[in-house]
C-alpha positions in Angstrom: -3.5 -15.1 -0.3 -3.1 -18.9 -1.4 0.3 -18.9 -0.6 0.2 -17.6 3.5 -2.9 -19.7 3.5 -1.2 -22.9 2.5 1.9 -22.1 4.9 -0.7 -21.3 8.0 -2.4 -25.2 7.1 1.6 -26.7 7.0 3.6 -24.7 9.2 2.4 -27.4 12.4 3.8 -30.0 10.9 7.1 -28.2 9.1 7.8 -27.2 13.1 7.0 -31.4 14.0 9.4 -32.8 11.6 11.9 -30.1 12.6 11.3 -31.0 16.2 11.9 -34.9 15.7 15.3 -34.1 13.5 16.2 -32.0 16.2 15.9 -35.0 18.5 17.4 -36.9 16.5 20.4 -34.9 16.0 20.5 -34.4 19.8 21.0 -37.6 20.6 23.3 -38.3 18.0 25.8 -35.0 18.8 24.3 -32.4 21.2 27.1 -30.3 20.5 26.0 -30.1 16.4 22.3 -29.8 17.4 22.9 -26.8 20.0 24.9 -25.1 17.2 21.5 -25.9 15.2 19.3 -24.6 17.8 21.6 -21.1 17.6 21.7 -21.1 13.9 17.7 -21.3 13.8 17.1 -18.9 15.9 19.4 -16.2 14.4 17.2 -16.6 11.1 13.7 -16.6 13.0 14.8 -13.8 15.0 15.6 -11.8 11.7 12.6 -12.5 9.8 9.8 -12.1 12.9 12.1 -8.6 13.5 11.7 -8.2 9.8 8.2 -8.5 9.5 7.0 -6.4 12.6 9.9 -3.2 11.6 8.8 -2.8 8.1 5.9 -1.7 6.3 4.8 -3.9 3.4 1.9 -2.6 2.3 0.4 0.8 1.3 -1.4 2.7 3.6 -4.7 2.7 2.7 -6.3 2.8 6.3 -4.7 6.3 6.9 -5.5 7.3 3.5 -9.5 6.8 4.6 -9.0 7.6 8.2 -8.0 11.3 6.7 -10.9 11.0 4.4 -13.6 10.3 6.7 -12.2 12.8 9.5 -12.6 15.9 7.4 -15.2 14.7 4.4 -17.8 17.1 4.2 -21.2 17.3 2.3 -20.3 17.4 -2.0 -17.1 16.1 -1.5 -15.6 13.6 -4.6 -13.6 10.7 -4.7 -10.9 10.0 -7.3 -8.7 7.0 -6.9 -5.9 6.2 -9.5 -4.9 3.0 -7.7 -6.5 -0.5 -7.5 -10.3 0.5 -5.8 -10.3 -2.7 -3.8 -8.6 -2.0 -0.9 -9.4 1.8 -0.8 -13.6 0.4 -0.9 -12.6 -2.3 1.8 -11.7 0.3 4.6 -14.3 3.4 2.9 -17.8 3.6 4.9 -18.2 6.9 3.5 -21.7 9.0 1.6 -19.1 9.1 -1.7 -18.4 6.9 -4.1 -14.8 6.5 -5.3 -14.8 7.3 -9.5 -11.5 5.6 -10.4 -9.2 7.3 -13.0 -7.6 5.1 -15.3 -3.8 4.7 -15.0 -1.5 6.4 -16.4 1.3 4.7 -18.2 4.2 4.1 -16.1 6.7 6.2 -17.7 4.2 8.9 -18.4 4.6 12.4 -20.2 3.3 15.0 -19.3 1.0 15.2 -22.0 -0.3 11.1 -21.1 -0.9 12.6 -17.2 -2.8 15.4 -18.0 -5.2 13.3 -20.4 -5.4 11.0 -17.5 -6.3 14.0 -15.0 -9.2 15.2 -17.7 -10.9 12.1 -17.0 -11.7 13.0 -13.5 -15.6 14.7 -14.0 -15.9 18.1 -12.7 -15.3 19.2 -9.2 -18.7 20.6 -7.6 -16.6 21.5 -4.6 -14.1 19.4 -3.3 -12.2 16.4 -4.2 -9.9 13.8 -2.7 -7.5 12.5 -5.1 -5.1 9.3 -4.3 -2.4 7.5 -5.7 -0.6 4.8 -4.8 3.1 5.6 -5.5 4.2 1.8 -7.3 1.9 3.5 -10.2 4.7 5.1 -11.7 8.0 4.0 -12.7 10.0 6.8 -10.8 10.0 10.1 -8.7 10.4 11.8 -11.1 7.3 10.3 -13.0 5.6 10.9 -9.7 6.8 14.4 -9.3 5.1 15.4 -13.0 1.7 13.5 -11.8 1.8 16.0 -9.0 2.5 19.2 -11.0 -0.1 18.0 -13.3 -2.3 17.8 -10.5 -1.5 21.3 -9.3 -1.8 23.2 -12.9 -5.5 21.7 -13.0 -6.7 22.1 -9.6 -6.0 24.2 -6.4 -4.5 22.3 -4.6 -5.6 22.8 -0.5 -3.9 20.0 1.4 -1.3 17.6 0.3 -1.0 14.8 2.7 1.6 11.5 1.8 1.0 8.0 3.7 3.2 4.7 3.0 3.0 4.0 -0.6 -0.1 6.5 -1.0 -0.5 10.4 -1.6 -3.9 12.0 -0.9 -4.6 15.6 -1.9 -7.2 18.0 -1.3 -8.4 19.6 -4.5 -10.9 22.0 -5.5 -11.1 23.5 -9.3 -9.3 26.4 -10.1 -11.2 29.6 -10.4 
């Protein structure tokens, strides 16, 4: 946050001093500050193209939007991600429990103690993760099967970075 901060406060006068080189340069040879210009606006081009085509961040504004449009009565929250951003965009009657993390690399036998964290399901429960919890798909792949051989699993929904599920205890 410091650092885009700090860039907003001095980006002004990083764009003066490059304005008064550029006259500079233009008066000196306009041919070398016209190859300049093009050169500049190549790299600008490809970062603000950059920057508005790809997705940086995790979806959690989805993840709630879905939440919110189909939260009923009873319904739980389970978050095994950072709560911060998840309780930024939440205006909802639940309050999120968040699951501790499992390790990175985790066995199966480190998700499932994980999963028995999570208290028990009255009637339905919205479990999230954010994807960059694990160290690989296929680390991601056993969280999910852990997931399913615990709970029924009713909807499975994926957003950028984030996977929301629709749980309710097995019978």
């Amino acid at each position: 946050l410091w650092v885009e901060r700090y860039l907003l406060f001095t980006a002004p006068y990083a764009i003066i001093l490059i304005s008064a080189g550029l006259v500079y340069l233009w008066k000196w040879k306009w041919q070398v500050a016209v190859c300049w210009m093009l050169v500049y606006a190549i790299v600008v081009s490809g970062g603000l193209n950059r920057y508005y085509t790809i997705k940086h961040r995790d979806d959690w504004r989805g993840v709630v939007q879905a939440i919110e449009t189909r939260e009923t009565t009873g319904d739980d929250i389970a978050l095994h991600s950072k709560p911060n951003v998840f309780n930024y965009y939440y205006d909802g009657s639940s309050s999120p429990h968040i699951i501790e993390r499992a390790p990175r690399s985790g066995t199966e036998q480190e998700i499932s103690q994980v999963l028995s964290t999570i208290p028990a399901v009255e009637s339905r429960l919205w479990l999230a993760y954010a994807h960059d919890n694990f160290a690989s798909d296929e680390v991601r792949s056993r969280f999910e099967s852990a997931v399913g051989k615990i709970f029924e699993i009713e909807k499975k929904q994926s957003f950028q970075g984030v996977t929301l599920f629709l749980v309710t205890s097995k019978k």
